[in-house]
C-alpha positions as CSV (number, residue, x, y, z in Angstrom):
1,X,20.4,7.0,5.9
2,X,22.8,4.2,6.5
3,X,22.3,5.1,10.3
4,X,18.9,4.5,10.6
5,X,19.5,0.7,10.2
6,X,22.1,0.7,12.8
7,X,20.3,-1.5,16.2
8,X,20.3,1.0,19.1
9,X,22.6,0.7,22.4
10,X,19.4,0.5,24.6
11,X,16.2,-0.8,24.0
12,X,14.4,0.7,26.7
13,X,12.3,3.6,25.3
14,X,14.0,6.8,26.6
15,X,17.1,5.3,27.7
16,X,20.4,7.6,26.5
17,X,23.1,6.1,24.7
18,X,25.4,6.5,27.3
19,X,25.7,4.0,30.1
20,X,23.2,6.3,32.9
21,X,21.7,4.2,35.7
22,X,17.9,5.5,34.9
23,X,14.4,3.8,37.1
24,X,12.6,1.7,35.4
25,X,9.2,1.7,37.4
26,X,7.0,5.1,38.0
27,X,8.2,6.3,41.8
28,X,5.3,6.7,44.0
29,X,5.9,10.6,44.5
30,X,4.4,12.5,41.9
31,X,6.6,15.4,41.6
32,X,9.3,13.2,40.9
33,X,7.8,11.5,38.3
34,X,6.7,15.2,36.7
35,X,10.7,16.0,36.7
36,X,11.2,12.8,35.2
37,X,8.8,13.2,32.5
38,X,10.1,16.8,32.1
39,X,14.2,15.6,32.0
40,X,13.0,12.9,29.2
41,X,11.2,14.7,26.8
42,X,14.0,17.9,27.1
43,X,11.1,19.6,28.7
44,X,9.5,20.0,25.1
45,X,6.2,22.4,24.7
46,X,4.1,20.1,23.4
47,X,4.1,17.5,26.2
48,X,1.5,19.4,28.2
49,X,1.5,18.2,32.0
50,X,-1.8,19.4,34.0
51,X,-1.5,19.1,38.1
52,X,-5.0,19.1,39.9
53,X,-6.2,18.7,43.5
54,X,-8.7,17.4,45.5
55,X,-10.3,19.4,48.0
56,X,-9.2,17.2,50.7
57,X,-5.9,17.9,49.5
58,X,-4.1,21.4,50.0
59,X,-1.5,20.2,46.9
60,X,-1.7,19.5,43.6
61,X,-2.3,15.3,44.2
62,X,-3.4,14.4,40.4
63,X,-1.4,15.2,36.7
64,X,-2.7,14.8,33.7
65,X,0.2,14.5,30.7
66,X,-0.5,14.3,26.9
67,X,1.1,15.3,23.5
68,X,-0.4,18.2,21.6
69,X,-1.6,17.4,18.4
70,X,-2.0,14.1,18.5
71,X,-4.4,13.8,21.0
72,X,-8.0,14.5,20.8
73,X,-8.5,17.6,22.8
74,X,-12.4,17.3,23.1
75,X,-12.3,13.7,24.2
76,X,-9.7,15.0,27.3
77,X,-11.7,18.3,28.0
78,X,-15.1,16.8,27.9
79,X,-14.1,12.7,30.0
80,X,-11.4,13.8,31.8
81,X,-11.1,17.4,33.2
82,X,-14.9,18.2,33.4
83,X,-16.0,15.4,35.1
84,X,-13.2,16.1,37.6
85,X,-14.0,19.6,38.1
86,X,-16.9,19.0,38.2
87,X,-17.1,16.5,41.3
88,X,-13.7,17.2,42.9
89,X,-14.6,16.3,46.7
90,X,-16.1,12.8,45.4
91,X,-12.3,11.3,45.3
92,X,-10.8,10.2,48.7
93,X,-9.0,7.2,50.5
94,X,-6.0,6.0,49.8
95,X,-3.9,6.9,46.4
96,X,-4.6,3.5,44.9
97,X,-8.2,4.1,45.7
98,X,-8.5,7.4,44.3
99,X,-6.7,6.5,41.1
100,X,-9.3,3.1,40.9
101,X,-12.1,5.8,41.5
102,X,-10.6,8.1,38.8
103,X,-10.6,5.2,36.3
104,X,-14.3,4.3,37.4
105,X,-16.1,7.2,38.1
106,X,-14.1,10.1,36.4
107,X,-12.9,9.3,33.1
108,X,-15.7,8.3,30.7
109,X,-13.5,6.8,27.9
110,X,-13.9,3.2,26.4
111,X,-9.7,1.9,26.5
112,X,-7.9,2.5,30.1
113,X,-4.9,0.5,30.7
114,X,-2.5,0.6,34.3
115,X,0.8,1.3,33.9
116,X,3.6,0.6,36.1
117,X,7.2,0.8,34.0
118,X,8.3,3.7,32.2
119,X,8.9,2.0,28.7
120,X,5.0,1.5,28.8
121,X,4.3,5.1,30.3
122,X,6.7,6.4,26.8
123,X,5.2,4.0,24.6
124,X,1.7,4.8,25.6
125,X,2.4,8.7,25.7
126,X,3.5,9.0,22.3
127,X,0.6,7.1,20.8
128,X,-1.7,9.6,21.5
129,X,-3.0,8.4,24.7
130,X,-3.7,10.6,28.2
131,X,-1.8,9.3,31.1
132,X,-3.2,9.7,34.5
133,X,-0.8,9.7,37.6
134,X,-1.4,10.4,41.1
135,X,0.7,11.3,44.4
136,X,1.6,8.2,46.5
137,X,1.5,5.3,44.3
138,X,3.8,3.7,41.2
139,X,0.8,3.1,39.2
140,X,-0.8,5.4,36.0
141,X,-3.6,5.0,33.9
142,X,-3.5,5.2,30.3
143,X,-6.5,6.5,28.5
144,X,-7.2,6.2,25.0
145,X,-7.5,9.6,23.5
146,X,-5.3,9.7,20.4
147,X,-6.5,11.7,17.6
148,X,-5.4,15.0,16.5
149,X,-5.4,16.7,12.5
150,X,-5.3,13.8,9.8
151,X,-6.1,14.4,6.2
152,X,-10.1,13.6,5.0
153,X,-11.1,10.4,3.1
154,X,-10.5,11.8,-0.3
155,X,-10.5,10.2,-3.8
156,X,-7.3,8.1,-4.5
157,X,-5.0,9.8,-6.7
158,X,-2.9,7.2,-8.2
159,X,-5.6,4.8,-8.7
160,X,-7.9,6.5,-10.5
161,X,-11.2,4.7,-12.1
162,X,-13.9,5.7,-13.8
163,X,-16.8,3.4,-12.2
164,X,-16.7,2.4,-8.2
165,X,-16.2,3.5,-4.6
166,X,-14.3,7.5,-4.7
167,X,-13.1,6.9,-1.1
168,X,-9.6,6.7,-0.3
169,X,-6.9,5.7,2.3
170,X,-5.2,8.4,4.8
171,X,-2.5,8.5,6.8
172,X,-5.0,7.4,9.7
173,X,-4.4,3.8,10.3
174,X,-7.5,3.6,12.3
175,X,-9.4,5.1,9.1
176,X,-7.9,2.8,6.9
177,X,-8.8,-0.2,9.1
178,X,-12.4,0.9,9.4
179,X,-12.8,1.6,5.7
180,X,-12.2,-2.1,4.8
181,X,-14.2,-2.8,7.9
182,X,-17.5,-1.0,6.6
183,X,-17.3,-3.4,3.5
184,X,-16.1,-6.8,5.3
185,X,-18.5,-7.1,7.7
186,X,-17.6,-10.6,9.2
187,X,-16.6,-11.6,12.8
188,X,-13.7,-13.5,11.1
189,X,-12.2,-10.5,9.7
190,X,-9.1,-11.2,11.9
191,X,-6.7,-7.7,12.7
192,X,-3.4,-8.1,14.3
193,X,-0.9,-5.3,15.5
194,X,2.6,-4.8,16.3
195,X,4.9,-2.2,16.6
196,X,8.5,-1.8,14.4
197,X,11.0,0.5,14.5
198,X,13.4,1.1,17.4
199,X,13.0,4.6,17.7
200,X,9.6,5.5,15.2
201,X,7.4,2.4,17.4
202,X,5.5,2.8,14.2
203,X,2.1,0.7,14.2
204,X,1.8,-2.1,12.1
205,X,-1.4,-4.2,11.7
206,X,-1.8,-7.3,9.3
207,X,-5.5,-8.0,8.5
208,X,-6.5,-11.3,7.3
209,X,-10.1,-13.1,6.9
210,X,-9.7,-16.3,8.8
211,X,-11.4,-19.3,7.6
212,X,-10.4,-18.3,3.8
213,X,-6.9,-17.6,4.3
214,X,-4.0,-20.4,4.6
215,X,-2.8,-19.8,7.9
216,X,1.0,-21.0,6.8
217,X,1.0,-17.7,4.7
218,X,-0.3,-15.9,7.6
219,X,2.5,-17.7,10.4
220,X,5.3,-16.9,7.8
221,X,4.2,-12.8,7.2
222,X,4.0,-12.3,10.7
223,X,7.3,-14.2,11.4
224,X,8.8,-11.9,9.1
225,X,7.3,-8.6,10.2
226,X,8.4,-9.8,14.2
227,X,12.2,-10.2,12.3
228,X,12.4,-6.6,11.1
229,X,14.9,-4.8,13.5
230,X,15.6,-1.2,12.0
231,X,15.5,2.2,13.5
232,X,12.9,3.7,11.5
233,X,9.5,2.3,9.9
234,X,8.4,5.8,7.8
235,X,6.3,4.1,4.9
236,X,4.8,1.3,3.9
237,X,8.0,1.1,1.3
238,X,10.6,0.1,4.3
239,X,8.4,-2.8,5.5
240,X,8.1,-4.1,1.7
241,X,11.9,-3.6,0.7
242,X,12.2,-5.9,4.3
243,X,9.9,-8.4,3.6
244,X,10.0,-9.2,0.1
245,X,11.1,-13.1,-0.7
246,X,13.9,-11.6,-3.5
247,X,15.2,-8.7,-3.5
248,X,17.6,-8.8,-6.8
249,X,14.8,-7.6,-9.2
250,X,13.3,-4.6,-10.3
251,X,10.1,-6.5,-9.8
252,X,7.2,-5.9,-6.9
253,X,6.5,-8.8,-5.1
254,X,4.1,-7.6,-3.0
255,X,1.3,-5.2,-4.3
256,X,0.2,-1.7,-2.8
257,X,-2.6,0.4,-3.1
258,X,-4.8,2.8,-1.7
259,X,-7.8,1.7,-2.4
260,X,-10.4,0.5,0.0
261,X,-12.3,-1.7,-2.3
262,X,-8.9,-3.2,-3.8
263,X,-7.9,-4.4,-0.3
264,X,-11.3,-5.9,0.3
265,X,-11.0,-7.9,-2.8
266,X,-7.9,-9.2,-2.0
267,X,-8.7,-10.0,1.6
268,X,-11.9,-11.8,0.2
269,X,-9.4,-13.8,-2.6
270,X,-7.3,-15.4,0.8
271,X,-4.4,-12.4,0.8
272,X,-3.0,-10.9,3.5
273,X,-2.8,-7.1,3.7
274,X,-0.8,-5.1,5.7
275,X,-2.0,-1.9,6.8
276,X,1.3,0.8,8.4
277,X,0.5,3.9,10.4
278,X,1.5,7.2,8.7
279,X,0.4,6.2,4.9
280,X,-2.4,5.7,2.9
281,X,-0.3,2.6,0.8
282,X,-1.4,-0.3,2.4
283,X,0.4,-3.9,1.1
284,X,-1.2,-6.5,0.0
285,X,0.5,-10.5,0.4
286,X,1.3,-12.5,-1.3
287,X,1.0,-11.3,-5.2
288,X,1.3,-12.5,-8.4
289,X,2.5,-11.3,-11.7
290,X,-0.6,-11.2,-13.3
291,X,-2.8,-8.9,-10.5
292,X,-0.7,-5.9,-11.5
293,X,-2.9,-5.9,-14.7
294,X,-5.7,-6.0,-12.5
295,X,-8.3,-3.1,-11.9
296,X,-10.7,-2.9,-9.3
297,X,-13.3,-1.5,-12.3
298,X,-12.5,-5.5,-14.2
299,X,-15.2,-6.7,-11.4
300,X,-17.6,-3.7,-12.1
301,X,-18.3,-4.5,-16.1
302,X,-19.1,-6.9,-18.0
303,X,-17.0,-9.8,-18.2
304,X,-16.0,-9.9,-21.8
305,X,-15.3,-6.0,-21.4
306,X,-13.1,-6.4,-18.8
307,X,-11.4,-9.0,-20.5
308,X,-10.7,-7.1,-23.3
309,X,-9.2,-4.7,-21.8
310,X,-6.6,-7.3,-19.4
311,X,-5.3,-8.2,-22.9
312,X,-4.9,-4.9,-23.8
313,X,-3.1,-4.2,-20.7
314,X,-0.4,-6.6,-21.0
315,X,0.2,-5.9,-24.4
316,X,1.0,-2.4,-23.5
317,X,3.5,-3.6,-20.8
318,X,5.3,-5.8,-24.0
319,X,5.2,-2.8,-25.9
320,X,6.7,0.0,-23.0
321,X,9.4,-2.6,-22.7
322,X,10.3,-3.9,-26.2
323,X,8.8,-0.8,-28.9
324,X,12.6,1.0,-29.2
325,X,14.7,-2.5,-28.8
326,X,12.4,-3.5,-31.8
327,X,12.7,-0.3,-34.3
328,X,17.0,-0.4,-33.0
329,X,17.3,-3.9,-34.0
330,X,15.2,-3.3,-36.9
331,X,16.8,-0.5,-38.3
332,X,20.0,-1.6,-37.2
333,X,20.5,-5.5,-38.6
334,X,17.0,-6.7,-40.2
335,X,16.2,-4.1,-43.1
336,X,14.8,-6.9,-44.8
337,X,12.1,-7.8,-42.5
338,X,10.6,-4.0,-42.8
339,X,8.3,-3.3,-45.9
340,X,10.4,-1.4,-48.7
341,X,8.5,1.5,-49.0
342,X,8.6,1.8,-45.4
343,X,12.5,1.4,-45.1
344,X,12.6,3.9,-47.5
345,X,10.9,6.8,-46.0
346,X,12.9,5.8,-42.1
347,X,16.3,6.2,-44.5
348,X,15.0,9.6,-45.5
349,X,14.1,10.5,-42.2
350,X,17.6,9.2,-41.0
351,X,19.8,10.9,-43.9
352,X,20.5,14.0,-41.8
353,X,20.6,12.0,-38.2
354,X,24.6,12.3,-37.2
355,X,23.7,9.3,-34.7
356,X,23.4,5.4,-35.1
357,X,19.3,4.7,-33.6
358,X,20.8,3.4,-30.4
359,X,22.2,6.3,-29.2
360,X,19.0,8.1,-30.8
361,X,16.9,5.8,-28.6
362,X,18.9,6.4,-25.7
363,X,18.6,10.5,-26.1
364,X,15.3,10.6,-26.6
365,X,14.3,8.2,-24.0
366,X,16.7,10.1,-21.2
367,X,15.3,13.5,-22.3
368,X,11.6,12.5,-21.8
369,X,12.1,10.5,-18.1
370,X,13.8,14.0,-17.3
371,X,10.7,15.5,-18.4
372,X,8.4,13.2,-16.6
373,X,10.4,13.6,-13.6
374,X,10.2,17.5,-14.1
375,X,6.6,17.1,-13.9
376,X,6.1,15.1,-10.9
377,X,8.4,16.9,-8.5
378,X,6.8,20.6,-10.2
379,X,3.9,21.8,-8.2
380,X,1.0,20.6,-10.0
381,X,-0.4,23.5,-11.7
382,X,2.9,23.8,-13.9
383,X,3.9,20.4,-13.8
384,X,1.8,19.1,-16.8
385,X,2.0,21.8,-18.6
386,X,5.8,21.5,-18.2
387,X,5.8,18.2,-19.5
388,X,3.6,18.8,-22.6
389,X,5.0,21.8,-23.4
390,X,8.4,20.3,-22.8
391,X,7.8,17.2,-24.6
392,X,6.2,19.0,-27.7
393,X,9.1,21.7,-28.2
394,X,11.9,19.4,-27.4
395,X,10.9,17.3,-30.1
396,X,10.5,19.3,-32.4
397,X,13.2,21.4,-32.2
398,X,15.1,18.2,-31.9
399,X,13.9,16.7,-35.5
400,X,14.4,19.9,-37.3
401,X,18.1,20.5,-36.1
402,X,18.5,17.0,-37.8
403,X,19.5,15.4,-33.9
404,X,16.7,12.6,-34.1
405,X,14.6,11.4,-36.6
406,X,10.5,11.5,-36.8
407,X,10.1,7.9,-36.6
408,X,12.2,7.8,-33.2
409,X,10.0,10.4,-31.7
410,X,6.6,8.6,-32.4
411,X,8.3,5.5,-31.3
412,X,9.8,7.3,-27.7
413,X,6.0,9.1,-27.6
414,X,4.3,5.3,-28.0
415,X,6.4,4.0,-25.1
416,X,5.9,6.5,-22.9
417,X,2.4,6.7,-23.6
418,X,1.8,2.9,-23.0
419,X,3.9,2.9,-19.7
420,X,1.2,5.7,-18.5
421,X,-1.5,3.3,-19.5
422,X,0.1,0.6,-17.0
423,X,-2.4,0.1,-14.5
424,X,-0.1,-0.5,-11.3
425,X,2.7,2.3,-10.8
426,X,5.4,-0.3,-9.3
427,X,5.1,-2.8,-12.5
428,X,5.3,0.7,-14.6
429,X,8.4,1.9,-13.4
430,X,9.7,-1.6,-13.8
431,X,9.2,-1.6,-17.5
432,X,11.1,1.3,-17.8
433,X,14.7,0.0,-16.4
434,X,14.2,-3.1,-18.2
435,X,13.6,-1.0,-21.6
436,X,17.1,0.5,-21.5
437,X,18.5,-3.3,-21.3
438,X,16.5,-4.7,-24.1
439,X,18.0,-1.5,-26.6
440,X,21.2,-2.4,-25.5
441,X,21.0,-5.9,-26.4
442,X,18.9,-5.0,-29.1
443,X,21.9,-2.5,-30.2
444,X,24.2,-5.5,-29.5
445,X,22.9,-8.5,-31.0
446,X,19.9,-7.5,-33.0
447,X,16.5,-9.4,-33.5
448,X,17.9,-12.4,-32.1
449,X,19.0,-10.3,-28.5
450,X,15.5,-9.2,-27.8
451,X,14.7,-13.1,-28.7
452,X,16.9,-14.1,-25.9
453,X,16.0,-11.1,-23.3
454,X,12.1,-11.8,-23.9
455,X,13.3,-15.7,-22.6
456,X,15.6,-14.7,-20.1
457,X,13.1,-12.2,-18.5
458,X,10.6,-15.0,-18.8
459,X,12.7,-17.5,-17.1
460,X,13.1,-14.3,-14.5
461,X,9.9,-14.2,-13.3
462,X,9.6,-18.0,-13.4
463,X,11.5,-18.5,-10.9
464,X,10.0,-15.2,-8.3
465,X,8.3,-15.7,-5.4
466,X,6.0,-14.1,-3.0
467,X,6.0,-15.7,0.2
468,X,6.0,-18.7,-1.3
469,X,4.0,-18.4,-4.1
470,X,5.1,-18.5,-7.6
471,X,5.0,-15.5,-9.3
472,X,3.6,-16.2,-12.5
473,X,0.7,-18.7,-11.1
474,X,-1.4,-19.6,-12.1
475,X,0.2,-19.6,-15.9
476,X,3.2,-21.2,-14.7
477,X,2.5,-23.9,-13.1
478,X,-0.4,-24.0,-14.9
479,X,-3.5,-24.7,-12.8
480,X,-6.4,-24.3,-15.3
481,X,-9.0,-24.6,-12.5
482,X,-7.9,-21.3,-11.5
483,X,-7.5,-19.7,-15.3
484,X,-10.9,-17.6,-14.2
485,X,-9.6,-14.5,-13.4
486,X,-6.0,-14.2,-14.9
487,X,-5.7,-12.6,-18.0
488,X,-9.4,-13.6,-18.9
489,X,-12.1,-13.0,-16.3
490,X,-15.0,-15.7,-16.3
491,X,-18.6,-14.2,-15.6
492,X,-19.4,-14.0,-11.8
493,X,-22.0,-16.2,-12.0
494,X,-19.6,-19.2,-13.1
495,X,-17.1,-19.0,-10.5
496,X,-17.8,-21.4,-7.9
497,X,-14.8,-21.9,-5.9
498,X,-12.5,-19.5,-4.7
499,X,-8.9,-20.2,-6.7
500,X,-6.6,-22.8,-4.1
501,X,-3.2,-20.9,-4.9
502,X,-3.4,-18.9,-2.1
503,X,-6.4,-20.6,0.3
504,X,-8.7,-23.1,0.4
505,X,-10.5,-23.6,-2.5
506,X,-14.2,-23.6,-1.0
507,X,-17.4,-22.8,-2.7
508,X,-18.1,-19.2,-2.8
509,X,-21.7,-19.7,-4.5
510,X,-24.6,-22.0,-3.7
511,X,-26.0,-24.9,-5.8
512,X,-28.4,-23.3,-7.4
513,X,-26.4,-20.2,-8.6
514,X,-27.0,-20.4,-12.0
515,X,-27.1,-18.4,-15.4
516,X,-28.8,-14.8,-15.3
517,X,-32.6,-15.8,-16.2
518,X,-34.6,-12.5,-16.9
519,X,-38.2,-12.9,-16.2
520,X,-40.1,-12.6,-19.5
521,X,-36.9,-15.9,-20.5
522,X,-38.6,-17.8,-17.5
523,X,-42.4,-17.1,-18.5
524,X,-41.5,-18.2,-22.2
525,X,-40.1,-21.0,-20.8
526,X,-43.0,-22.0,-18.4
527,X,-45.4,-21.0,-21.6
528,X,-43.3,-23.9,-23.5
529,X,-43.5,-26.3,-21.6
530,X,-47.7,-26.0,-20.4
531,X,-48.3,-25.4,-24.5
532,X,-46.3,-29.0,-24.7
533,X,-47.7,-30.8,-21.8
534,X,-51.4,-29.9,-24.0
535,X,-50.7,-31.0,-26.3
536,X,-49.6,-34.4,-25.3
537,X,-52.2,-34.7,-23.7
């Protein structure tokens, strides 16, 4: 893989690596373009090149070339070769002319574009596009046809919720683009696109909502994203790992989903997402510590209900990182600090355990990420029912040959149930490298270890960024203006202004948003005051 970063010899798309004098510009004879074409793509099967002829002309005068597969086929057959065919003596003069008259009268398509160099011809080939060339002239058209097979809008599968929208990215980045479009519909809903990637030319669009977003964080993504120089953009993963403020930490600094609804929320809040051809992940910038204990489904309940269960959240992620380091240090140096009775039954339990709880811990906690992994690379019909089955026998075979202790298996089963319950995947599988740390400083220095690793990880994320932004804003610094939807979330109705970490703090509601007042409150309140006004008088 080490190759892939390597710059290429030659920029020019097409060019060998070898130091081959090679034109730049189309040549104005068409069948030396067609060899051309042919010579650059190794005369592959799937570049299909389709010669036509005017009747004025006893030669093929016109080619039509395109990709099969990514192309869509209708679009060609219907704009393109019908209406030719179907009015073939209609194009004459000279071959600038008939090309202009091609473009204007025979190809019924919304995008055309000229072309004159062969890095655009490439460029414009591969993206799905038609290109149009014609005998005696240097000039092509481009029309915009790209299509081809892409996977449905389906429900997202690692985001799963129970209430809200079931639609999902694709690998389709014009999909994905129009699914945020359908629920952002606002001129100012800004879309920018580049391509990275020497050889891949992968399409990369940032989408922003100007007007709410601070333009410094939208100059400094994009100056990044224009920095990237690497062969290959596959996933939305190599853009993060080369954009990310620091990269010595097993924390995300920028957020991905594929949700369409969690990337219109975010664009709403000020953030910047980024959307990459090829996968439904689309990255969301900057981010903060506390949205990866976020849902979508917080802003579809009740506040206090979604409140609840942020809290619970994040004391799941404490206890998938510190549960084992806790019963190590526990059993290891502080017997004191655990009820009697309950010390008592654990030194039962232990009596026949030939290991010291660390390497217990460590066992256990290796046997069941080889299980989980087991599961996820299994096909999925036997890939839970490896895991359960795995995870049930294992674990019991393993307490009654006296290898591990009941107590460590309901402590392993806790923490690998709460790092399940994790809401974001990338925060989830950081918990779980940081967990073997804490047991071996809990192993090491006891109670007082897992003290100093709580602070240390503390001061860690203190001192994050993401493009800019602190990491663990709005706790730290605190800004309690913007305390409303953090690990609390306010009711709708008393949110006025849009939180100024990120972009400008403007008012998001009107003056006279106000309390929910059902109508029968409003009559007894009208009733009140004409019974009081009476009676005065």
């Amino acid at each position: 893989m080490s190759s892939l970063f390597k710059r290429p010899k030659k920029k020019l798309f097409g060019k060998s690596e070898k130091n081959i004098k090679e034109p730049d510009f189309l040549s104005p004879s068409l069948p030396e373009n067609l060899a051309f074409i042919k010579q650059q793509t190794g005369n592959s099967p799937d570049i299909i090149i389709r010669t036509l002829k005017t009747e004025e002309s006893p030669v093929a005068n016109f080619a039509i070339v395109y990709v099969d597969g990514i192309v869509d086929e209708a679009a060609i057959n219907d704009f393109i070769f019908e209406s030719f065919m179907a009015n073939p003596h209609q194009y004459e003069g000279s071959p600038e002319e008939l090309l202009q008259q091609l473009a204007d009268e025979g190809v019924a398509l919304g995008s055309l574009k000229t072309i004159h160099e062969w890095n655009g011809f490439f460029q414009e080939l591969m993206d799905g596009n038609t290109i149009i060339l014609t005998d005696g002239t240097n000039q092509a058209i481009s029309a915009s046809t790209h299509g081809g097979e892409h996977r449905s809008v389906e429900q997202p599968e690692s985001q799963v919720t129970v209430r809200g929208p079931r639609d999902g990215f694709n690998e389709s980045i014009q999909t994905n683009l129009a699914l945020v479009r359908r629920r952002i519909r606002n001129p100012n809903l800004w879309t920018e696109s580049m391509k990275i990637g020497q050889r891949t030319k992968t399409n990369v669009t940032i989408m922003y909502l100007k007007g709410v977003v601070n333009d410094k964080i939208v100059d400094e993504v994009r100056s990044r994203l224009n920095s990237i120089d690497i062969d290959t953009i596959l996933e939305s993963g190599y853009i993060e790992q080369l954009i990310e403020d620091q990269t010595w930490t097993t924390f995300p600094t920028l957020y991905h989903t594929e949700r369409p609804d969690a990337v219109a929320g975010n664009i709403l809040e000020g953030r910047i997402a980024i959307f990459v051809d090829g996968t439904p992940f689309v990255l969301i910038a900057p981010a903060v510590f506390i949205q990866f204990f976020q849902s979508v489904e917080d802003y579809y309940m009740r506040f206090d209900i979604a409140t609840a269960l942020r809290f619970l959240r994040i004391l799941i992620f404490f206890i998938s990182i510190i549960a084992p380091s806790i019963y190590i240090a526990g059993t290891t140096f502080h017997q004191e600090m655990i009820p009697t009775q309950l010390v008592i039954s654990i030194a039962a339990q232990r009596e026949s355990v030939p290991f010291p709880a660390f390497v217990e811990a460590v066992m256990m906690e290796i046997t069941f990420e080889i299980l989980r992994e087991a599961g996820v690379r299994m096909p999925r019909p036997v890939g839970s029912a490896i895991s359960i089955v795995g995870a049930l026998v294992i674990g019991q075979a393993a307490v009654q040959a006296g290898i591990v202790s009941p107590a460590m298996v309901i402590i392993v089963s806790i923490t690998a149930i709460a790092n399940f319950a994790t809401p974001s995947f990338a925060i989830a599988i950081s918990a779980r490298l940081i967990r073997f740390l804490f047991m071996v400083i809990a192993a090491t220095f006891g109670m007082y270890g897992v003290i100093l690793g709580i602070i240390f990880l503390t001061v860690h994320l203190c001192s994050l960024r993401s493009f800019g932004v602190p990491y663990t804003s709005p706790l730290a610094p605190l800004s309690i203006g913007n305390l409303g939807d953090t690990m609390i979330r306010v009711p709708l109705w008393t949110t006025r202004r849009r939180a100024n970490l990120i972009m400008k703090g403007e008012q998001i509601h009107g003056e006279h948003m106000h309390k929910p007042n059902p109508p029968g409150s409003r009559e007894m309140t009208i009733r009140k005051k004409g019974q009081g006004g009476a009676n005065e008088t």
